[in-house]
N, C-alpha and C positions, 0 to 999 in steps of 0.2 A: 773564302776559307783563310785562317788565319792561322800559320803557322810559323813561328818566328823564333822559337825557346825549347827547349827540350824537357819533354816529359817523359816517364817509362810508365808502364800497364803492365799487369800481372806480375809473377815473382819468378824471379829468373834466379841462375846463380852468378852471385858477385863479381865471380873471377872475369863472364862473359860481360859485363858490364862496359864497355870500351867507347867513349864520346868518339863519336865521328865524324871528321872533317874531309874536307876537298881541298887540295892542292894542286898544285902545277906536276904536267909527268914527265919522267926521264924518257929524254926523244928517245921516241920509237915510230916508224912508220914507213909503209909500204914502199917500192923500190921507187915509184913514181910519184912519190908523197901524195897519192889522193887519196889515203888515209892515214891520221894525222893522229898522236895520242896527245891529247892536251890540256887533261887533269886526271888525275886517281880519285876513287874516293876510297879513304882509310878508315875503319873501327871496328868491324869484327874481329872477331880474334880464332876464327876459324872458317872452312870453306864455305864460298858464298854458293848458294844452291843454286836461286831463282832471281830473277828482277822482272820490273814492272813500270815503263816512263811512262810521262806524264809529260806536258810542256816545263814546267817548273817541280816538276816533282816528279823524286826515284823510291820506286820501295824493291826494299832485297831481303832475302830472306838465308839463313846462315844455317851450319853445323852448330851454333856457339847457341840453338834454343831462341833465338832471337829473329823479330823484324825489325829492321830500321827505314824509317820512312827521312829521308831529304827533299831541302830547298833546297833546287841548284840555282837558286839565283842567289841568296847569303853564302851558297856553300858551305855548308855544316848539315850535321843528322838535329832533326827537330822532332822526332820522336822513337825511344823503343820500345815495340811492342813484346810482352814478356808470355812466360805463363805455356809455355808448350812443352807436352810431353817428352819430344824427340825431337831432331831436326826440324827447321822448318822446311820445309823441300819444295813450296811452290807459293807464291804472291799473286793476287791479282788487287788491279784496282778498278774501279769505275767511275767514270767521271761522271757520270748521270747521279748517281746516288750519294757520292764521295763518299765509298767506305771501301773500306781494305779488305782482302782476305787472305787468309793463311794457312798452310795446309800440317800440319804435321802429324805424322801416323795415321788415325782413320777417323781425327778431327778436322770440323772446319773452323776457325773462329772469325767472325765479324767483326768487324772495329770503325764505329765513328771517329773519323779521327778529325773532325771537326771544331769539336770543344774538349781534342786532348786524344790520350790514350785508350778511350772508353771502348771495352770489349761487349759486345749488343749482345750476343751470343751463340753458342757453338753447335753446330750440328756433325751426326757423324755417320760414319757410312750405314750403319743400321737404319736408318731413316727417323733417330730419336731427335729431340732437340735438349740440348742440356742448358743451364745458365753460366759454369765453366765447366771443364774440363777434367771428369772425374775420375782421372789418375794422377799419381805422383811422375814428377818428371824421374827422365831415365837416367841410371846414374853410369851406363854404357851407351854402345853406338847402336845395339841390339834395339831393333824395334819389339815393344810389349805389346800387344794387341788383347783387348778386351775377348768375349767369348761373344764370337756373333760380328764381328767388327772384321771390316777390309784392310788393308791400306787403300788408302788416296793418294793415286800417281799425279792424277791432273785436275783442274775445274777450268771452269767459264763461265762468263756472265752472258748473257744478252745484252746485246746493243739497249734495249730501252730500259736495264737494271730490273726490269722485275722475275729474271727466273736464273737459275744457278744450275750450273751439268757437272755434277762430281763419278769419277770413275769409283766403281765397287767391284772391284775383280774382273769377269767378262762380260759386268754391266755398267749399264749408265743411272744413276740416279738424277730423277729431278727436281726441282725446290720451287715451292712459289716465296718468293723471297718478302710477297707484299703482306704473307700469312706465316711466312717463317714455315711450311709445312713440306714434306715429301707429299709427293702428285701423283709419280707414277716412276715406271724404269723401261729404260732403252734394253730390250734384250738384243742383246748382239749378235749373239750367235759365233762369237770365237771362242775360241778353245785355249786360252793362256790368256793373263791380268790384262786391260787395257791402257796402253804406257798416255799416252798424249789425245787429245781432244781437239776440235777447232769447229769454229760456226762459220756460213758462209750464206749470204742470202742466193737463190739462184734466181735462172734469167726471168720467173716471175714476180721476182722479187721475197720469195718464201724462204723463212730461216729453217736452215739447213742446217745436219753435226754430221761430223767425220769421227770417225774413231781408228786409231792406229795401234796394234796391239806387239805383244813377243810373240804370238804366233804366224808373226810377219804380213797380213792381211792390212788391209785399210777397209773400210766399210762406210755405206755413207744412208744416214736415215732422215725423211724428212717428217718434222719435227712441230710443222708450223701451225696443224690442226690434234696437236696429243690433246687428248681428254683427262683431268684430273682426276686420276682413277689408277688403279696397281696393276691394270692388263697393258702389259710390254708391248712396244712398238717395235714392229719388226724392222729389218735391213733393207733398203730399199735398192742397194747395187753393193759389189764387192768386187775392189780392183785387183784388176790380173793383167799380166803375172803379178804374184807376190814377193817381196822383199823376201832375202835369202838369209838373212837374220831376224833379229824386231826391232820394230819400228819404236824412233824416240820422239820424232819430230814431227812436224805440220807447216808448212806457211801456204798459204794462198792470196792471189788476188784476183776479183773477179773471177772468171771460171778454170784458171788455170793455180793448181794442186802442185806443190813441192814436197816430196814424201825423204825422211832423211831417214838411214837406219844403221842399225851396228853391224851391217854387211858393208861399209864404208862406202857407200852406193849413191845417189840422191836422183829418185825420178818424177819424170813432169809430167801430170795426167794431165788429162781434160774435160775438168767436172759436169762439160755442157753432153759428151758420151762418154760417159763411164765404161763403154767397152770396149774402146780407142786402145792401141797399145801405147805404151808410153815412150816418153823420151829418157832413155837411162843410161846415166855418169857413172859408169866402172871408176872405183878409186879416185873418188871425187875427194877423199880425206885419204890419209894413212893410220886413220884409228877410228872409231865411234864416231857417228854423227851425232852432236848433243842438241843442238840446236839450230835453228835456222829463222832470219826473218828476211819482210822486205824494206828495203829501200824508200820511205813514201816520197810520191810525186815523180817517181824515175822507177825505171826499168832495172833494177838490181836487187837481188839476190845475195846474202850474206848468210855464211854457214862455217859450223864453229866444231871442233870437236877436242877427244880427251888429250890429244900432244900440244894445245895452245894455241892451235891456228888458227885464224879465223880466213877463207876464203870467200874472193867478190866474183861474182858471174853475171851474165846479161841472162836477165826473163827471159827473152827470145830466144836467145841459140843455147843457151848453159854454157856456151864459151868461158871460161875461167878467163877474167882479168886481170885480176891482181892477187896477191896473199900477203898476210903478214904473221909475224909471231907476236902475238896478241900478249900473250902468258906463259910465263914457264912454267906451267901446271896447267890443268885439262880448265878449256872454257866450258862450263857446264850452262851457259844463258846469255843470252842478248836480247837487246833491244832496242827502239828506235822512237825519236819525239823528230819533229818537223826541223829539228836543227844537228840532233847528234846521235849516234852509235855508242851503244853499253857493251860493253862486256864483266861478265861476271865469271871468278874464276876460283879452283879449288888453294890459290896464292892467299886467299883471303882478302885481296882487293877486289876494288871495280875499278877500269879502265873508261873514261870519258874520252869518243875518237869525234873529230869533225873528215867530214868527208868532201872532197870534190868530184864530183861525179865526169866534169867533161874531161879530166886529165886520166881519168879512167879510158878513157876513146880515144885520146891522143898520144897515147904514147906505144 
């Protein structure tokens, strides 16, 4: 893939238009410096919602109606994705297919971004598919929702790029992505919107979703025999106790489950017995949990919420290590490539951290 130069896709408005570059950051870093802030990236011109690394490549998603796709190796935005109703509130990429996706209101849109900006096309939570996006953008912060239409809080891809999990209220929609078509729906069975999403193969190796909702539940269904057809797939366990708020967040590795929520909470299941009690961080934050990922190759745990903090803890114990003031404004996203730590935040930057994991143990 050849991304070198900057193009935009779809029509945005002008003002948001903002080239985006990476520079060098104003030290900031944790009290033991094993987390390190060591470039920004600057060009939105409003809150960054979502992110999405790559080895060499960030995609983010903004307030300002915009995706910006980065080379971190030139350092600069090399493409923006335009043409959304509202916010864009959630990015994914896949490295199997290379194509982006973006979420705003209760569309999804597609984008090769291979030979450019090129939007494939959008699907939305009605289970229609359109060729764009058949509203005008918003000219408030007010989401407009068509008649029949969800919001979409989260999606996912599959590991092998052929299927898409987009939330529709207290369900799950699914997509064959190879036919562009809706397949069938996860019925959940909660009782309020589903906030965040996560797949996870288990110990027979069979892909697996979790669903985390506001009605503070986590739910997990197995997914790896669904028939393309519209009869819903039921819950196959539902973790207890539940979250004493709802649920924003998901990380897992292997069979162990990080559940983060706006009861400022973060607990450790055991996806191999789902009816294990958990292990649970009273006042793991002082505000919302937004986000949480892992560490790849090490045992840690990073979790972010709306005061700017981002906190580091060991998988094993939930011991809190270290912390930092990531942002002066709510970290709404992170994320992690084989070299660095993102942060994305309502400041309108992105934060690029390098990490040392042993000076986390050592001091």
């Amino acid at each position: 893939m050849r991304l070198t130069n900057t193009q935009t896709g779809g029509t945005q408005n002008k003002k948001a238009q903002s080239f985006g570059t990476v520079s060098s950051c104003d030290k900031v870093t944790s009290s033991n410096q094993s987390l390190i802030c060591v470039k920004k990236a600057v060009g939105h011109t409003k809150a960054v919602l979502s992110i999405c690394a790559a080895d060499n490549l960030l995609v983010s998603g903004s307030k300002d109606l915009t995706c910006k796709v980065w080379n971190m190796s030139i350092g600069s935005e090399v493409l923006c994705l335009g043409g959304h109703p509202n916010y864009v509130s959630k990015v994914r990429y896949c490295e199997v297919n290379r194509l982006v996706y973006t979420v705003s209101n209760s569309f999804v849109k597609m984008w090769d971004i291979r030979a450019g900006a090129k939007c494939i096309t959008v699907l939305s939570s009605s289970g229609l598919v359109h060729d764009s996006i058949p509203v005008e953008p918003a000219s408030s912060s007010q989401a407009i929702l068509q008649q029949g239409e969800q919001q979409i809080f989260d999606i996912q891809v599959s590991r092998d790029g052929h299927k898409l999990y987009t939330t529709t209220g207290t369900t799950v929609q699914l997509w064959d992505l190879n036919t562009l078509s809706a397949v069938g729906k996860v019925a959940s069975g909660h009782q309020a919107p589903i906030i965040c999403l996560s797949l996870y193969n288990d110990s027979r190796g069979k892909e697996q979703l979790l669903t985390g909702s506001k009605d503070h539940l986590i739910k997990g269904f197995d997914i790896s025999n669904e028939q393309t057809s519209n009869y819903p797939i039921q819950a196959k366990f539902t973790m207890d106790p539940p979250h004493y708020d709802g649920v924003q967040c998901l990380a897992h590795r292997q069979d162990i489950l990080f559940s983060g929520s706006r009861d400022m909470r973060i607990k450790k299941w055991n996806l191999s017995e789902p009816s294990s009690q958990p292990q649970s961080v009273n006042g793991a934050h002082k505000d919302w949990i937004t986000d949480m990922c892992m560490l790849p190759d090490n045992d840690i745990l990073l979790s972010c919420c709306r005061s700017g903090t981002v906190k580091i803890r060991s998988n094993e114990t939930c011991q809190q290590l270290n912390e930092v003031r990531a942002h002066s404004l709510a970290v709404n996203s992170m994320a992690t490539n084989r070299s660095n730590l993102f942060t994305a935040s309502s400041d309108c930057t992105i934060r690029i951290w390098w990490m040392d994991p042993h000076k986390l143990y050592s001091s």
